[in-house]
C-alpha positions as CSV (number, residue, x, y, z in Angstrom):
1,X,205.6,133.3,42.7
2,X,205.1,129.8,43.3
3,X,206.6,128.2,46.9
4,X,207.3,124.9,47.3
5,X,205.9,122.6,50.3
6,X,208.8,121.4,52.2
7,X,208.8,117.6,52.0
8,X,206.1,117.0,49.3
9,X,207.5,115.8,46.0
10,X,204.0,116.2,44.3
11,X,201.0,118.1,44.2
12,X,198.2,117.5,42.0
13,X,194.8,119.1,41.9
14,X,191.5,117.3,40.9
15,X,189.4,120.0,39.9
16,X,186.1,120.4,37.9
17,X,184.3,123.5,35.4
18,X,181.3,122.8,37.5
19,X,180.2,121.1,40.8
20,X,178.0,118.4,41.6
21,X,180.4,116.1,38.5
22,X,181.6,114.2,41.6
23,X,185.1,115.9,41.9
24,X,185.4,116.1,45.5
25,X,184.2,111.6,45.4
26,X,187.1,111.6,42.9
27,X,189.9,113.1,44.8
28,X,189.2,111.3,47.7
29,X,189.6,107.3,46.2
30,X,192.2,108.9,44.0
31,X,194.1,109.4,47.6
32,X,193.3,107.1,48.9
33,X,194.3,104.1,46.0
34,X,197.3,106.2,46.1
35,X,198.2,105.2,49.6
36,X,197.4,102.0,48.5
37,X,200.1,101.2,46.1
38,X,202.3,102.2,48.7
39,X,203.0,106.0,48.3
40,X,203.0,108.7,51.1
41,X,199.6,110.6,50.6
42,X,198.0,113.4,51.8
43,X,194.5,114.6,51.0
44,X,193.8,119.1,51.0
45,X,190.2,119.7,50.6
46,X,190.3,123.3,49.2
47,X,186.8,123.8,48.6
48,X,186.3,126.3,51.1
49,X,182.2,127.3,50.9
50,X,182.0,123.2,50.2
51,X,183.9,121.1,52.5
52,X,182.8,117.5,52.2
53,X,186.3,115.8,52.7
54,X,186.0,114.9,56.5
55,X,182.6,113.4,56.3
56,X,183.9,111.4,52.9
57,X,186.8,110.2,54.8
58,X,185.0,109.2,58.1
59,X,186.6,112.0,60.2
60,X,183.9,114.1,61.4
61,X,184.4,113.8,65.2
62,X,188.6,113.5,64.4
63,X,190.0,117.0,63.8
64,X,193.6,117.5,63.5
65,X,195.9,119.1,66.1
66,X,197.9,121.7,67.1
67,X,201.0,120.9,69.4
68,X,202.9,124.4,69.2
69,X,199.8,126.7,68.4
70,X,201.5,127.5,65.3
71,X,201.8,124.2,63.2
72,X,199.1,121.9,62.5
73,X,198.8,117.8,62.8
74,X,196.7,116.8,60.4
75,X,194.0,114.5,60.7
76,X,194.5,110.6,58.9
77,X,192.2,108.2,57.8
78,X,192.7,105.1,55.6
79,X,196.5,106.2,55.4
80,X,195.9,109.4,53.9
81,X,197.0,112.4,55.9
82,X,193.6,115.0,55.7
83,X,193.1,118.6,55.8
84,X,190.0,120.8,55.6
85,X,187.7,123.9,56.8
86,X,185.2,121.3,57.4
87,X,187.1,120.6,60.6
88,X,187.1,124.4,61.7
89,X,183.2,124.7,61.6
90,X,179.8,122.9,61.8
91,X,178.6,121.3,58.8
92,X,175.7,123.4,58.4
93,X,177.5,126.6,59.1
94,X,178.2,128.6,56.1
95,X,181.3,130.4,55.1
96,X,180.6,133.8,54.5
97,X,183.9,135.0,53.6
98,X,185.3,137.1,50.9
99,X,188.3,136.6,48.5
100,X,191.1,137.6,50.8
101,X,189.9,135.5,54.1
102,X,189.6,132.5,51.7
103,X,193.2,132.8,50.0
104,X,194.6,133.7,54.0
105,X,193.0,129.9,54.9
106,X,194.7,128.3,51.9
107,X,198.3,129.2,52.2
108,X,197.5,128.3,56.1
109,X,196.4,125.0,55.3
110,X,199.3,124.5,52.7
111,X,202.2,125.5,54.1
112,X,201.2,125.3,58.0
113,X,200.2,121.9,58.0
114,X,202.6,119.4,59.0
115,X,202.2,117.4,55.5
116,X,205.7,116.0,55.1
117,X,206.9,113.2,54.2
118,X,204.6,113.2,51.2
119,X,205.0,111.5,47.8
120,X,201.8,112.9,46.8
121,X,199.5,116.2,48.1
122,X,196.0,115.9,46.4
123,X,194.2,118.8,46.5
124,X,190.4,118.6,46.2
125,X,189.5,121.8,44.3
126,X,186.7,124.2,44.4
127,X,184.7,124.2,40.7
128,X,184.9,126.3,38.5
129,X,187.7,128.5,37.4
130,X,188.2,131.5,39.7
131,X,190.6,133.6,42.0
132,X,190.9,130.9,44.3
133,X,191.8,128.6,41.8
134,X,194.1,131.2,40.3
135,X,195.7,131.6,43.5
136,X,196.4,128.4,44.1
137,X,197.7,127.5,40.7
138,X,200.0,130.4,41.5
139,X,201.0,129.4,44.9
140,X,202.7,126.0,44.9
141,X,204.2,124.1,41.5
142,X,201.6,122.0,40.6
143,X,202.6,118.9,39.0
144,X,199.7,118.2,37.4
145,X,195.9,118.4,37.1
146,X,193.1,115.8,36.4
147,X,189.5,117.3,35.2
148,X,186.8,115.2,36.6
149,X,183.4,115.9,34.2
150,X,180.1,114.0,33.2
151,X,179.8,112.9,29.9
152,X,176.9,115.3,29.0
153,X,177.9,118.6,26.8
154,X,177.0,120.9,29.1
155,X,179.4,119.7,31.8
156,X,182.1,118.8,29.3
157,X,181.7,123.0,28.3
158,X,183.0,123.6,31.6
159,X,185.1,121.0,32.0
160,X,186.9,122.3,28.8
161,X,187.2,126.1,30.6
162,X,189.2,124.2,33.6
163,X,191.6,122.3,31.7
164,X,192.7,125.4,29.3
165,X,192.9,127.7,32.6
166,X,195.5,124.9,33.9
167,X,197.2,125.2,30.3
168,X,197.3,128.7,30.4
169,X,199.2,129.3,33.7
170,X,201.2,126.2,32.6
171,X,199.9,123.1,34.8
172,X,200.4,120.1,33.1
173,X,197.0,118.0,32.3
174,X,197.5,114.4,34.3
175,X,193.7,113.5,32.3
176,X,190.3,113.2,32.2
177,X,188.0,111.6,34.3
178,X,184.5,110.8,32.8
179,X,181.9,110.2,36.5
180,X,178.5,109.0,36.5
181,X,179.4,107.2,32.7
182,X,176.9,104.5,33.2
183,X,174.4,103.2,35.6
184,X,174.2,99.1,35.4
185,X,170.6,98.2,36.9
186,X,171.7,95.9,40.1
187,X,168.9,93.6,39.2
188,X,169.1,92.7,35.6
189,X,172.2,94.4,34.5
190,X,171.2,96.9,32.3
191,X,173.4,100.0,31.0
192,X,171.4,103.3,31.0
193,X,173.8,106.1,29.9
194,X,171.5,108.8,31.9
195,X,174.5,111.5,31.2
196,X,174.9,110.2,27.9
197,X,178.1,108.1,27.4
198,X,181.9,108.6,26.4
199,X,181.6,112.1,26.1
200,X,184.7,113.0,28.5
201,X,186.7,110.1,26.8
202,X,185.7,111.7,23.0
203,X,186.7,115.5,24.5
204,X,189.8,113.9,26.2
205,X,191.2,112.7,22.8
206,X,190.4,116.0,20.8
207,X,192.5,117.8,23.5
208,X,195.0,115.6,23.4
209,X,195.3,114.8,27.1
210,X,195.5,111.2,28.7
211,X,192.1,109.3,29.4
212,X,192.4,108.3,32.8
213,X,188.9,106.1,33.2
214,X,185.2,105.7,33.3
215,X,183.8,105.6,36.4
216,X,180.1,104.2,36.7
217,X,177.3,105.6,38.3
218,X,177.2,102.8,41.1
219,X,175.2,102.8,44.9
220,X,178.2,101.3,46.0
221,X,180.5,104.5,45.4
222,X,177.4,106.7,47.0
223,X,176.8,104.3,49.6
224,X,180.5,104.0,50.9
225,X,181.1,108.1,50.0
226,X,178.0,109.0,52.8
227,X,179.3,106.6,55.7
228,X,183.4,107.9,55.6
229,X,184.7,104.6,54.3
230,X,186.1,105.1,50.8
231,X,185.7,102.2,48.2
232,X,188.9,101.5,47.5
233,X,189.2,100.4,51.5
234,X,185.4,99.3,51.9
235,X,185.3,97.3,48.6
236,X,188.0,96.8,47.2
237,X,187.1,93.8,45.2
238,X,184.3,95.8,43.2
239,X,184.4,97.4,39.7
240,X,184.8,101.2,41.0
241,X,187.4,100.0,42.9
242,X,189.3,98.6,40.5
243,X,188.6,101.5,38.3
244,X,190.5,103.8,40.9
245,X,193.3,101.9,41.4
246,X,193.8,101.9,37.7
247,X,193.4,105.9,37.6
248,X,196.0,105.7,40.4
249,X,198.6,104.1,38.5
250,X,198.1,106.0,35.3
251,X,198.4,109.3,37.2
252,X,201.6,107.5,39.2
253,X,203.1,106.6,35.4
254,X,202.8,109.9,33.9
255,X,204.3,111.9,37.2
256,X,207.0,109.3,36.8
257,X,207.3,110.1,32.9
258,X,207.0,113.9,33.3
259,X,209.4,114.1,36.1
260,X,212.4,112.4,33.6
261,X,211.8,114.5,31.1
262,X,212.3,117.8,33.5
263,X,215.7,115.8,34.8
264,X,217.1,115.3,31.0
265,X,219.5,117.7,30.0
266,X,218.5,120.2,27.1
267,X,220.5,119.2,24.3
268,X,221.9,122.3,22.2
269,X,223.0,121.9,18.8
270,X,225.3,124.4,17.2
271,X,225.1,124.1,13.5
């Protein structure tokens, strides 16, 4: 049975059917243009064996604290409250745990974490579509999920598998996110669609599940990613910047619009 997150209106996971689609770059300006518009943010990065959130968000020698030894601070950057097993061990250290240690470490890092006041918890997942997903799908009311693919078929195959495991334990789909869509030459401005093009926006409409935006494959978004200073902070007068602040409203309008529809009343008719 699911358990709320005292003081956290919303939690949304950005997940993927595969890694290396840029999920993890995703979450992170998806946070963090959050916090821009103004909203209460705070960033889980879930991906246990992966954790890339504290280097992304330019908090490798800031760990959070512990005041009590029971509760934890968490770490913020950019105005996004941070969590993550990156700040636990080294970054070349690898976690060799099995199932049970890694579900243990989630519910610690959900519910042990000083997070509230939130408006929004993000939760970087881990790809694919396993237990730990399962589990955490099961362990807090999600209020939504965005699938972050390229637009070549064999990551849209996956990316398929995670949306319809969020449909089948009843997580609503926030959207699709199509990464890496084009690559404009810096020079001379030429569109090379290296993972094809408009595949996650074609696959988005078949499924009938919002399109949220294109994001391009830019040096910029790499750049900004490697040195813990997020684009929508760094640059925000760029293209990819814009296109995140975008995503961030759309996802904002469609909590908004799925949250009154759960308040209205069910309307019985007696005929």
């Amino acid at each position: 049975m699911s358990q709320s997150i005292p003081g956290v209106r919303h939690i949304i996971a950005v997940a993927s059917g595969k890694g290396g689609v840029g999920k993890s770059t995703t979450a992170m300006n998806l946070a963090v243009a959050l916090s821009v518009q103004g909203l209460k943010v705070g960033l889980l990065d879930a991906d246990v064996y992966g954790p890339s959130v504290p280097r992304m968000m330019g908090l490798e020698n800031a760990p959070p604290s512990s005041a009590d030894g029971q509760t934890i601070d968490p770490a913020v950057a950019h105005g996004v409250k941070v969590m993550s097993m990156g700040f636990l061990v080294e970054e070349d250290t690898p976690m060799v745990w099995r199932g049970p240690m890694v579900q243990s470490a989630l519910r610690q890092m959900l519910f042990q974490v000083k997070w509230s006041p939130l408006d929004v918890l993000v939760l970087d997942m881990p790809p694919g579509t396993g237990d730990t997903q399962l589990s955490i799908a099961q362990a807090v009311p999600l209020s939504g999920a965005v699938i972050v693919s390229t637009p070549q078929d064999i990551a849209l195959l996956d990316a398929r598998k995670g949306l319809n495991m969020f449909r089948k334990v009843n997580v609503p789909i926030l959207g699709m996110v199509e990464n890496m869509s084009v690559f404009i030459c810096p020079n001379c401005g030429h569109e090379a669609h290296i993972f094809s093009h408009k595949g996650a926006e074609k696959a988005a409409e078949e499924l009938q599940v919002p399109f949220l935006g294109a994001v391009p494959l830019d040096l910029q978004i790499r750049e900004k990613t490697d040195s813990g200073k997020p684009l929508v902070i760094s640059a925000p007068e760029s293209k990819p910047a814009a296109i995140y602040r975008e995503m961030a409203k759309k996802v904002t309008d469609i909590l908004a619009d799925n949250e009154a529809r759960a308040a209205q009343p069910v309307k019985i008719v007696i005929e």
